[in-house]
PDB file of N, H, CA, C and O in Angstrom:
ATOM      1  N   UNK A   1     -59.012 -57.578 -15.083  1.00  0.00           N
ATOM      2  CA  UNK A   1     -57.794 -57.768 -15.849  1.00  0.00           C
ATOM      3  C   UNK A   1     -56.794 -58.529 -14.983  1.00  0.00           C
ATOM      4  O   UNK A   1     -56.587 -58.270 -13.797  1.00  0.00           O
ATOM      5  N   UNK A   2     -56.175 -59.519 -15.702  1.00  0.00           N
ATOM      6  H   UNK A   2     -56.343 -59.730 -16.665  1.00  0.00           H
ATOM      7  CA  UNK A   2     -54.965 -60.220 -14.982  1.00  0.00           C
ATOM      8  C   UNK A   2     -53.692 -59.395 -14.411  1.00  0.00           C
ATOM      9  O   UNK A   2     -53.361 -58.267 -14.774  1.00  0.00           O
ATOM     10  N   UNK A   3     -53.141 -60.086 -13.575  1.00  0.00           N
ATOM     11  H   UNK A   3     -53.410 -61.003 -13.280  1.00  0.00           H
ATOM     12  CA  UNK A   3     -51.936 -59.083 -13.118  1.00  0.00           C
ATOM     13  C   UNK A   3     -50.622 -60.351 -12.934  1.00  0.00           C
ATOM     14  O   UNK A   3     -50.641 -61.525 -12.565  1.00  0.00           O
ATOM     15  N   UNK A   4     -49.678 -59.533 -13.341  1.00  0.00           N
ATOM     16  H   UNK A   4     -49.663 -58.579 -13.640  1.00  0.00           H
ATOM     17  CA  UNK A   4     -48.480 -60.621 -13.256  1.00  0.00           C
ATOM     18  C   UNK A   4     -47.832 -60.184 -12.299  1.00  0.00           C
ATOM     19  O   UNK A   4     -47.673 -58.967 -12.216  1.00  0.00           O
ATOM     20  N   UNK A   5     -47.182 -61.213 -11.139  1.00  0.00           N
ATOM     21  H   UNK A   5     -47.311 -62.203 -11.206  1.00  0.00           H
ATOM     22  CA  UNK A   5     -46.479 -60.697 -10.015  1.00  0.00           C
ATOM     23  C   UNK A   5     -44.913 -61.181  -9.988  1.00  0.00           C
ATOM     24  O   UNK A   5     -44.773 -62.375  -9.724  1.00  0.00           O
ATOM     25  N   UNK A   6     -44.072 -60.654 -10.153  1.00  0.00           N
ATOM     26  H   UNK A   6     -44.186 -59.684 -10.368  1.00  0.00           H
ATOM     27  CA  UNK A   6     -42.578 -60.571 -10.180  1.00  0.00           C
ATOM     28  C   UNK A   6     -42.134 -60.796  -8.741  1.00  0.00           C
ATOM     29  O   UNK A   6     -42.311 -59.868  -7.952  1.00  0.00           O
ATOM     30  N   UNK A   7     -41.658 -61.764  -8.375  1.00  0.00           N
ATOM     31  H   UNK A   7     -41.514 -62.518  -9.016  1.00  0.00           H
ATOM     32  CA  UNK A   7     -41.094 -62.115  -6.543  1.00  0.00           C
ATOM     33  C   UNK A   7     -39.463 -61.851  -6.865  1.00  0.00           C
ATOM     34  O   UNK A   7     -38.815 -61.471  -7.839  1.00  0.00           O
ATOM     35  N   UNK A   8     -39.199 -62.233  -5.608  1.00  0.00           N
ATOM     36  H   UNK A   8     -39.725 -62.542  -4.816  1.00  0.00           H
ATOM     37  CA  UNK A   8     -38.032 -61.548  -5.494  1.00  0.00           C
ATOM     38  C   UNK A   8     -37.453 -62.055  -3.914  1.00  0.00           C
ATOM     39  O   UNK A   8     -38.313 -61.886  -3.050  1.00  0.00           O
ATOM     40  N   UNK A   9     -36.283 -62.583  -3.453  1.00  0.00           N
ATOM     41  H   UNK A   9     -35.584 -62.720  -4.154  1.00  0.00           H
ATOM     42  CA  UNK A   9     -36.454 -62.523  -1.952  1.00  0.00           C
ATOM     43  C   UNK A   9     -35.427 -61.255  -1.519  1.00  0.00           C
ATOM     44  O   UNK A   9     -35.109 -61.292  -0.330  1.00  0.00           O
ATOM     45  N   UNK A  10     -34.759 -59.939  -2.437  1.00  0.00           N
ATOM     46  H   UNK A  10     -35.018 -59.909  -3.402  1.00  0.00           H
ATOM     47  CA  UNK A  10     -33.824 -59.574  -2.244  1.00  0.00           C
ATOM     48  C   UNK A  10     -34.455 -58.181  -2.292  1.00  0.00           C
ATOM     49  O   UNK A  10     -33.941 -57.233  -1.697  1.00  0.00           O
ATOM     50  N   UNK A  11     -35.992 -58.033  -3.274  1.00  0.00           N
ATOM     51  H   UNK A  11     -36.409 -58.802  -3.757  1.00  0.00           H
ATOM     52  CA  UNK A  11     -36.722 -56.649  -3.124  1.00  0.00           C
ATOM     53  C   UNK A  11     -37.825 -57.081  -2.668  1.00  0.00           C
ATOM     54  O   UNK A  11     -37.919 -58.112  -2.002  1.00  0.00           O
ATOM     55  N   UNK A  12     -38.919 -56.225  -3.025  1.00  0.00           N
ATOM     56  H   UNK A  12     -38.843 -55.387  -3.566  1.00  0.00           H
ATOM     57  CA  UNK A  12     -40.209 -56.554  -2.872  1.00  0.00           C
ATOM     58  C   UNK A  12     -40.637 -56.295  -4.186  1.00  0.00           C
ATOM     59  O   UNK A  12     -40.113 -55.645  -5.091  1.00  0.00           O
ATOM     60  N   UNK A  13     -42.383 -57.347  -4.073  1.00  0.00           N
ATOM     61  H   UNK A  13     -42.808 -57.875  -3.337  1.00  0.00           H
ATOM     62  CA  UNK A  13     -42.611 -57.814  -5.148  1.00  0.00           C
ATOM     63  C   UNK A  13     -43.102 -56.463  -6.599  1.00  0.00           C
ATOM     64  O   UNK A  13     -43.381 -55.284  -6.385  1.00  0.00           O
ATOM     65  N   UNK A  14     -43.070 -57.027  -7.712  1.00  0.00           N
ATOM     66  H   UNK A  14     -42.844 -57.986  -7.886  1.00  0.00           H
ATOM     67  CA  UNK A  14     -43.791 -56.223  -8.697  1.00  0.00           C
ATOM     68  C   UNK A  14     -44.785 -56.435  -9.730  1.00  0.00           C
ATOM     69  O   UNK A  14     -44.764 -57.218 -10.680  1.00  0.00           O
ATOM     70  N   UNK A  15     -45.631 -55.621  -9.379  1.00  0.00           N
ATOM     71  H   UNK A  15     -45.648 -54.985  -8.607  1.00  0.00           H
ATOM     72  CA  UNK A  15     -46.947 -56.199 -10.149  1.00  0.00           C
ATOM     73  C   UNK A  15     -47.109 -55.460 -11.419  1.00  0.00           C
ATOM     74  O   UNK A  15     -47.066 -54.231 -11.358  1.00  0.00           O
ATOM     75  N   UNK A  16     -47.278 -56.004 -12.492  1.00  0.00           N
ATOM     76  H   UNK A  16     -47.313 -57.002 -12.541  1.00  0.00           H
ATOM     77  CA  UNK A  16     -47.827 -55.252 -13.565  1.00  0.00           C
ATOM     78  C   UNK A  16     -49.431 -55.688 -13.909  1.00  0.00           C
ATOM     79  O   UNK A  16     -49.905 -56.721 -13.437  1.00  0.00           O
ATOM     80  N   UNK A  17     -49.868 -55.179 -14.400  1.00  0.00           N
ATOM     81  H   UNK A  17     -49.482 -54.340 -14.783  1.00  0.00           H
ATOM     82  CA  UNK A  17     -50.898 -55.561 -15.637  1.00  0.00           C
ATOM     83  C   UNK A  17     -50.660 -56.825 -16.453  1.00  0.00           C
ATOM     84  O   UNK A  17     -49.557 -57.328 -16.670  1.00  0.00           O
ATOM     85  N   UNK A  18     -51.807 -57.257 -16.864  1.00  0.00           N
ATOM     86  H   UNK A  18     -52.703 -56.849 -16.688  1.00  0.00           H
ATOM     87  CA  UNK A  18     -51.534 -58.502 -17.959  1.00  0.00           C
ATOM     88  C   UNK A  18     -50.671 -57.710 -19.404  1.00  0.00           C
ATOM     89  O   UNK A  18     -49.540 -58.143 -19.626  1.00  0.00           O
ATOM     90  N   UNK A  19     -50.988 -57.049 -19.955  1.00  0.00           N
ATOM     91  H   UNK A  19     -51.907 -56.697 -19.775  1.00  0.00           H
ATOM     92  CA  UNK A  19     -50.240 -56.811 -21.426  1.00  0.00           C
ATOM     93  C   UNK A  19     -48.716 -56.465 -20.818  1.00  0.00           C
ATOM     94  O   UNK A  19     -47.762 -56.832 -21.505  1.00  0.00           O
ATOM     95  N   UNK A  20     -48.447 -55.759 -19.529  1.00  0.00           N
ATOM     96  H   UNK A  20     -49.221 -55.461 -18.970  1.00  0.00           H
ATOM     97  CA  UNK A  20     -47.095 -55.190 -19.615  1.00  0.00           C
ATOM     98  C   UNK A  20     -45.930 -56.760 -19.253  1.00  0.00           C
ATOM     99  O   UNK A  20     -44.797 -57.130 -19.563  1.00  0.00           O
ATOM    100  N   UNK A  21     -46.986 -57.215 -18.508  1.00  0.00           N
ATOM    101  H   UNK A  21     -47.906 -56.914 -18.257  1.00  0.00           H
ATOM    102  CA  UNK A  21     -45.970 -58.433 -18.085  1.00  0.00           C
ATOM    103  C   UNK A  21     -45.806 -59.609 -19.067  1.00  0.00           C
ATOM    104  O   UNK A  21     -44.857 -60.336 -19.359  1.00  0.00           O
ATOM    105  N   UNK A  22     -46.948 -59.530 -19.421  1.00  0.00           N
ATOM    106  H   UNK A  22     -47.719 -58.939 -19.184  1.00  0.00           H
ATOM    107  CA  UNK A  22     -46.772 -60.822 -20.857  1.00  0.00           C
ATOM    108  C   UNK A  22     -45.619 -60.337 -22.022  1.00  0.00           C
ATOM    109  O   UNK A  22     -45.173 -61.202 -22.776  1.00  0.00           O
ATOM    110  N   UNK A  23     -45.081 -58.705 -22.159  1.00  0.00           N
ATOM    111  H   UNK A  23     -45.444 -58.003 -21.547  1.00  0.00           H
ATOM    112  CA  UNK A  23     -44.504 -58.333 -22.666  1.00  0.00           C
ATOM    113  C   UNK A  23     -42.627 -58.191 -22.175  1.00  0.00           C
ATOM    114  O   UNK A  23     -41.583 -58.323 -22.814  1.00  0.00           O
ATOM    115  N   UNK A  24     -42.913 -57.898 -20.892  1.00  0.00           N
ATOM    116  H   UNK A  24     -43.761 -57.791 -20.372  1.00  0.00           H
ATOM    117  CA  UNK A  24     -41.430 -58.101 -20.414  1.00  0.00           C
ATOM    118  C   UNK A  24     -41.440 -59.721 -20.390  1.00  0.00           C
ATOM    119  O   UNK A  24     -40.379 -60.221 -20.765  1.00  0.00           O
ATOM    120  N   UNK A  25     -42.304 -60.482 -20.070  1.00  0.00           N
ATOM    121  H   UNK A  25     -43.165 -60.075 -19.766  1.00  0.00           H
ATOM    122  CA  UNK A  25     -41.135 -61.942 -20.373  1.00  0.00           C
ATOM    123  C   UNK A  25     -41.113 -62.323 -21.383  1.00  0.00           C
ATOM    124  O   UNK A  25     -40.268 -63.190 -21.609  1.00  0.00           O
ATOM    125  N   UNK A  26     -42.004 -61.890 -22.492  1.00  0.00           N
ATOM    126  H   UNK A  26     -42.690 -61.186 -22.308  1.00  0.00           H
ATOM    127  CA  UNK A  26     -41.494 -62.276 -24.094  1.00  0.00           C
ATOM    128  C   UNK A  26     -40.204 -61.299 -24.498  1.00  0.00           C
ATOM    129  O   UNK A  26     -39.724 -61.620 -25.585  1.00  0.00           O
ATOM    130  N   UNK A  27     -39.548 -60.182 -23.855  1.00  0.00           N
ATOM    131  H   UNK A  27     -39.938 -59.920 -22.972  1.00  0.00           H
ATOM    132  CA  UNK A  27     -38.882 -59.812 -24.008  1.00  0.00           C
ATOM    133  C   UNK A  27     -37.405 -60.575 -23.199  1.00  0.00           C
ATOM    134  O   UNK A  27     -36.469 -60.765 -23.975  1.00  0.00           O
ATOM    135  N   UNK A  28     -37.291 -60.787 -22.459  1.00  0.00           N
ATOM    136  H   UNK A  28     -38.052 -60.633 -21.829  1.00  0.00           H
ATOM    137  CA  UNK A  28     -36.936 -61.829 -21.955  1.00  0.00           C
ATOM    138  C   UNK A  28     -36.984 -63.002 -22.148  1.00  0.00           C
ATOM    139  O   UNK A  28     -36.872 -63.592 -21.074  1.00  0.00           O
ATOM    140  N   UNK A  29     -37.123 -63.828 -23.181  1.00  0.00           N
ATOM    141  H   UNK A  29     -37.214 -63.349 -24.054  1.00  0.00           H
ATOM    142  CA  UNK A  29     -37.565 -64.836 -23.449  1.00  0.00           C
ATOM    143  C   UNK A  29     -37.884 -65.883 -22.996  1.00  0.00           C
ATOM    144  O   UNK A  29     -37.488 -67.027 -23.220  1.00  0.00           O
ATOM    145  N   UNK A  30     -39.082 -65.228 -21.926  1.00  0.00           N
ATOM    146  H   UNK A  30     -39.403 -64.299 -21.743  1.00  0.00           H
ATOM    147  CA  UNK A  30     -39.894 -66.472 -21.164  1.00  0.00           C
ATOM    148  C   UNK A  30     -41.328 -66.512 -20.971  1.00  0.00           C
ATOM    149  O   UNK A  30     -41.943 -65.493 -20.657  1.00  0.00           O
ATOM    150  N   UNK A  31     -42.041 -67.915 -21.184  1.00  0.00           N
ATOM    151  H   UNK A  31     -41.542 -68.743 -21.439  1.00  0.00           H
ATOM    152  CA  UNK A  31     -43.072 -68.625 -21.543  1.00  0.00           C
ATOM    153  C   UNK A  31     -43.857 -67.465 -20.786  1.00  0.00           C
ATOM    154  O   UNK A  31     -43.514 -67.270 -19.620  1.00  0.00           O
ATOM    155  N   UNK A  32     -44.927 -66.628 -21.344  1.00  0.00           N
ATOM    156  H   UNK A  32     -45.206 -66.787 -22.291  1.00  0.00           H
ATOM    157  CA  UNK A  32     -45.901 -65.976 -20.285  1.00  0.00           C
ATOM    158  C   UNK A  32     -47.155 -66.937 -19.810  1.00  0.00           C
ATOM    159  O   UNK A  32     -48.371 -66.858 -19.984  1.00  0.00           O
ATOM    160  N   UNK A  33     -46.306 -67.876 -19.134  1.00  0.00           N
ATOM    161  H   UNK A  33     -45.318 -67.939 -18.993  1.00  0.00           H
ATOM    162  CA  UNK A  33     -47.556 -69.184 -18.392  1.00  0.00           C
ATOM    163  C   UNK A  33     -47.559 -68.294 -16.458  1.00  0.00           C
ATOM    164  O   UNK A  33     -46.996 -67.324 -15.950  1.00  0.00           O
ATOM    165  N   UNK A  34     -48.590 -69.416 -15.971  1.00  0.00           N
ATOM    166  H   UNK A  34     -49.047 -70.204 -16.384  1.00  0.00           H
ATOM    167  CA  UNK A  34     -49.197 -68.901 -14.744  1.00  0.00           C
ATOM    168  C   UNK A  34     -47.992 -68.642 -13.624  1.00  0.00           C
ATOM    169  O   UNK A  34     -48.078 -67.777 -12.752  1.00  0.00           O
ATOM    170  N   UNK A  35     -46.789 -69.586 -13.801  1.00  0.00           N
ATOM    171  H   UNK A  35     -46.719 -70.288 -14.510  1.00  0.00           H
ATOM    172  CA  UNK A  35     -45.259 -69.481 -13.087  1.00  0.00           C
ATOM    173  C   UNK A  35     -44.674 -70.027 -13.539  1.00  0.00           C
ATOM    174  O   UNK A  35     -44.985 -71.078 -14.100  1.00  0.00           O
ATOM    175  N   UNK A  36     -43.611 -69.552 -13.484  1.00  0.00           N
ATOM    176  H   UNK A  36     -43.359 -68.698 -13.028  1.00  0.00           H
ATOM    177  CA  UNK A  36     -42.427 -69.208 -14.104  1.00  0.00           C
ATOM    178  C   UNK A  36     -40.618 -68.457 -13.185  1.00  0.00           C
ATOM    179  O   UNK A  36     -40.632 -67.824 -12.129  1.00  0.00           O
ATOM    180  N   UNK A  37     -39.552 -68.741 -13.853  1.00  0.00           N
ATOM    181  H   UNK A  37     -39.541 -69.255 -14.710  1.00  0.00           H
ATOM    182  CA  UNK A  37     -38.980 -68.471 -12.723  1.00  0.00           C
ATOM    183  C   UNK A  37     -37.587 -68.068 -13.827  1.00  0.00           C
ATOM    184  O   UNK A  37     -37.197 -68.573 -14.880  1.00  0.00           O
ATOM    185  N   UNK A  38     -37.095 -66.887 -12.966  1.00  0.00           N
ATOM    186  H   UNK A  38     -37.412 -66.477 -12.110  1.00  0.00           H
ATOM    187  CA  UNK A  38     -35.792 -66.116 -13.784  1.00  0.00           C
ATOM    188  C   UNK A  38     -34.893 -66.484 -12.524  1.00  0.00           C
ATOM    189  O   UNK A  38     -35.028 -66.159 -11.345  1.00  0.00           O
ATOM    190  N   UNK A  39     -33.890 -67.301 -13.183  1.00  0.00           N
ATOM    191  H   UNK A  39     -33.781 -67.564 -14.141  1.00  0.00           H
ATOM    192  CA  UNK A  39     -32.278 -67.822 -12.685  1.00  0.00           C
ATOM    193  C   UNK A  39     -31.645 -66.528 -12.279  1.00  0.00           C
ATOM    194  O   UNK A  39     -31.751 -65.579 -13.056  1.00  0.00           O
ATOM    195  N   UNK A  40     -30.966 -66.373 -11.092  1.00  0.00           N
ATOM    196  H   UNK A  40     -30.880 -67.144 -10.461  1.00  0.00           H
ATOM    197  CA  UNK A  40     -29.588 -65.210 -10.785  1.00  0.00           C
ATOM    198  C   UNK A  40     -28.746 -65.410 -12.150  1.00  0.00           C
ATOM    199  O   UNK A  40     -28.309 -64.373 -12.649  1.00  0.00           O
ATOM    200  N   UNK A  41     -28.473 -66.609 -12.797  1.00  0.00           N
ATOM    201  H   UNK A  41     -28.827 -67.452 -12.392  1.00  0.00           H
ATOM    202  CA  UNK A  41     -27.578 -66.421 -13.949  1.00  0.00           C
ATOM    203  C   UNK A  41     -28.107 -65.955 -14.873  1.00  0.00           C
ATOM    204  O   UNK A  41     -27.261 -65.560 -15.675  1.00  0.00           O
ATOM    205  N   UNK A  42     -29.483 -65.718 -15.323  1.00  0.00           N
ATOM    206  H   UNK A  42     -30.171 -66.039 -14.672  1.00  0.00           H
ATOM    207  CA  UNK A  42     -30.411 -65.331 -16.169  1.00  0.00           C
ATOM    208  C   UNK A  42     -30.603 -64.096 -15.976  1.00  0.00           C
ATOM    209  O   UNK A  42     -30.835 -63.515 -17.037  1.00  0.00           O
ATOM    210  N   UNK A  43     -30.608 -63.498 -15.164  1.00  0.00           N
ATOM    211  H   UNK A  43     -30.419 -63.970 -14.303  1.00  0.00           H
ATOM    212  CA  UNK A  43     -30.753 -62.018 -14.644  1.00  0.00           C
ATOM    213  C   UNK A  43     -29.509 -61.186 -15.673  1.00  0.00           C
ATOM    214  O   UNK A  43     -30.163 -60.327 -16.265  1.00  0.00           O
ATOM    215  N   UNK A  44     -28.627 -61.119 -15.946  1.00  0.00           N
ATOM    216  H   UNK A  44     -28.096 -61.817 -15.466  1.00  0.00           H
ATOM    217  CA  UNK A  44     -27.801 -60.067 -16.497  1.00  0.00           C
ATOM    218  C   UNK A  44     -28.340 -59.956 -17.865  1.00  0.00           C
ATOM    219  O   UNK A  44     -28.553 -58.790 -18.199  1.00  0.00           O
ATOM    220  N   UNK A  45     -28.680 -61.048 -18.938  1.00  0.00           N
ATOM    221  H   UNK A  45     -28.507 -61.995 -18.667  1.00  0.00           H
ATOM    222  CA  UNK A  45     -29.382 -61.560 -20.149  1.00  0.00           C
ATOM    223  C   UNK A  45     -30.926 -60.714 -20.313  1.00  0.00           C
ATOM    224  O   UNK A  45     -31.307 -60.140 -21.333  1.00  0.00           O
ATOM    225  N   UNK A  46     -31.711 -60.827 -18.936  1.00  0.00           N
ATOM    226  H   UNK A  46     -31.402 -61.293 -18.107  1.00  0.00           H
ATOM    227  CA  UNK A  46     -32.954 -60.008 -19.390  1.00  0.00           C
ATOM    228  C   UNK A  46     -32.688 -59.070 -18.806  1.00  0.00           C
ATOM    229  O   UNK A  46     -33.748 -58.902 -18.204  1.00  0.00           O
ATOM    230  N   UNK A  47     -32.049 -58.274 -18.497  1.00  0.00           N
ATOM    231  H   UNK A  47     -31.187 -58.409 -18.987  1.00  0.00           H
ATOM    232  CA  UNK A  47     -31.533 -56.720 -18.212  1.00  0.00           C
ATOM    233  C   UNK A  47     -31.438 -56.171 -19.064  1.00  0.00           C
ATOM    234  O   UNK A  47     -31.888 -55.051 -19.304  1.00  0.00           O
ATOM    235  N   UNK A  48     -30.545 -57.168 -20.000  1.00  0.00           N
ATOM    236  H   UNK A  48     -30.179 -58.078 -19.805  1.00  0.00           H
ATOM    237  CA  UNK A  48     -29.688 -56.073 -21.059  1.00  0.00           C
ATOM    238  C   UNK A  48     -30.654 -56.413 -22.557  1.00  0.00           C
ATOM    239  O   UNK A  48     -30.415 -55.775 -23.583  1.00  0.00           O
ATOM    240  N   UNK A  49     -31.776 -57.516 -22.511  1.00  0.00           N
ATOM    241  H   UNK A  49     -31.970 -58.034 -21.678  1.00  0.00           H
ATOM    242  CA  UNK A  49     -32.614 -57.549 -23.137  1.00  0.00           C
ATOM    243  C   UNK A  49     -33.684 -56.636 -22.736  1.00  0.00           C
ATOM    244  O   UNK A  49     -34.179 -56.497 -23.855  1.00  0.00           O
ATOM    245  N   UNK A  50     -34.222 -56.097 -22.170  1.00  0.00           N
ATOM    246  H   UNK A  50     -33.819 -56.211 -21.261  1.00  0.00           H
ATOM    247  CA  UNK A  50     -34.980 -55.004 -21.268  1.00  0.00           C
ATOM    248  C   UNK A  50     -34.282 -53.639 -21.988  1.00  0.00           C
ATOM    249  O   UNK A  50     -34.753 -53.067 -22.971  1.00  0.00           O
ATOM    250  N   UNK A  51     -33.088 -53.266 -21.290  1.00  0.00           N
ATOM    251  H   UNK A  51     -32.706 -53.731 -20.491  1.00  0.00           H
ATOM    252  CA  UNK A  51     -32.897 -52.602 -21.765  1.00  0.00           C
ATOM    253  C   UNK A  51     -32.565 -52.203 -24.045  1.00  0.00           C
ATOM    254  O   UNK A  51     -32.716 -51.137 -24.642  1.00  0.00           O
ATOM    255  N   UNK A  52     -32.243 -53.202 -24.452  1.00  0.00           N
ATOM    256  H   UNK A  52     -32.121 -54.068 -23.967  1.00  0.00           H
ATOM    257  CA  UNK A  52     -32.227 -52.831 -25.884  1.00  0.00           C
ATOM    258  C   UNK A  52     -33.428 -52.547 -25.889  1.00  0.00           C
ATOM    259  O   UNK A  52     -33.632 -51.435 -26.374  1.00  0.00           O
ATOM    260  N   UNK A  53     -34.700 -53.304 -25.412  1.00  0.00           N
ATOM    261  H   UNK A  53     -34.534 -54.208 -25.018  1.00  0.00           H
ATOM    262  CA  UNK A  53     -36.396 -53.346 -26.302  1.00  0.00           C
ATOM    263  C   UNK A  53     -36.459 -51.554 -25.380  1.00  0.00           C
ATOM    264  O   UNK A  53     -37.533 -50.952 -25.383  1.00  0.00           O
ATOM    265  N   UNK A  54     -35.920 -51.283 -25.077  1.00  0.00           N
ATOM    266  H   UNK A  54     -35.048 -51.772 -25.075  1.00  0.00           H
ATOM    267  CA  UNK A  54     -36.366 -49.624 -23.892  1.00  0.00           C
ATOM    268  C   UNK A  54     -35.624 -48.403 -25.011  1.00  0.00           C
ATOM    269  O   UNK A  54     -35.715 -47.181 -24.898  1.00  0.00           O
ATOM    270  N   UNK A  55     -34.990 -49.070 -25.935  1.00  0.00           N
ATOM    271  H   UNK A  55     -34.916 -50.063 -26.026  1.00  0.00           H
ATOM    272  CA  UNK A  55     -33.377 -48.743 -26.461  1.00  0.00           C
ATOM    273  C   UNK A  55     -34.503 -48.315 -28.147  1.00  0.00           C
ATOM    274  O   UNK A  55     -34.725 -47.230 -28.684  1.00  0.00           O
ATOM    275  N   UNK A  56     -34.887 -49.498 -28.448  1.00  0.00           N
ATOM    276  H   UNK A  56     -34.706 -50.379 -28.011  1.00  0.00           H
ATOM    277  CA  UNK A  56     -35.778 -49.878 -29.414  1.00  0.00           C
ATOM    278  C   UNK A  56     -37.229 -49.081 -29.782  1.00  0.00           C
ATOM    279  O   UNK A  56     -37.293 -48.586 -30.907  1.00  0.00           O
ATOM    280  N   UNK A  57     -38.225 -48.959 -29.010  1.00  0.00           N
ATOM    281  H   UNK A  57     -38.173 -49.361 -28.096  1.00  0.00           H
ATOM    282  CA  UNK A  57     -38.979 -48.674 -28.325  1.00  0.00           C
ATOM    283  C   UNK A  57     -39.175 -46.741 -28.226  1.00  0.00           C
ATOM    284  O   UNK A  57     -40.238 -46.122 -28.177  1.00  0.00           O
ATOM    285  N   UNK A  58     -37.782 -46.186 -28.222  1.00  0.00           N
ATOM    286  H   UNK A  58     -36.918 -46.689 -28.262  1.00  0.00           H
ATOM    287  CA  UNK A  58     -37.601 -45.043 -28.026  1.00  0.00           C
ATOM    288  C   UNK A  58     -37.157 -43.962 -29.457  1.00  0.00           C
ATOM    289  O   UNK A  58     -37.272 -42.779 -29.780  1.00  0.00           O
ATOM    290  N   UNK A  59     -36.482 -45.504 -30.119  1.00  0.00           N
ATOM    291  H   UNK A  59     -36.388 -46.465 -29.857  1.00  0.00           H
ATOM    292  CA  UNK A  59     -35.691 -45.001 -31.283  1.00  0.00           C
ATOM    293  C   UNK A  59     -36.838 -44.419 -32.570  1.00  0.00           C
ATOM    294  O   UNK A  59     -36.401 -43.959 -33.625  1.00  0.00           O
TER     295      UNK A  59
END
């Protein structure tokens, strides 16, 4: 099974599974291609998109 790896130079890295990660960046609305890259200005946008689908998800 594929694994998607989340970098970072401020944590260390995070790996999911193929379904969980293809799912946080469609939640996030980004391309689940081989790389890919989330902006510091982009960061507050898939947080608070993260959090509604967690929001969603529960309801």
């Amino acid at each position: 099974m594929s694994v998607y790896r989340f970098k970072s130079r401020d944590t260390g890295d995070l790996v999911m599974l193929q379904p969980h990660g293809k799912r946080v960046l469609e939640i996030i609305g980004k391309d689940p291609a081989p790389q890919g890259i989330v902006l510091p200005q982009q960061m507050p946008a898939a947080v608070q998109a993260l959090r509604d689908a967690a929001v969603q998800e529960e309801a």
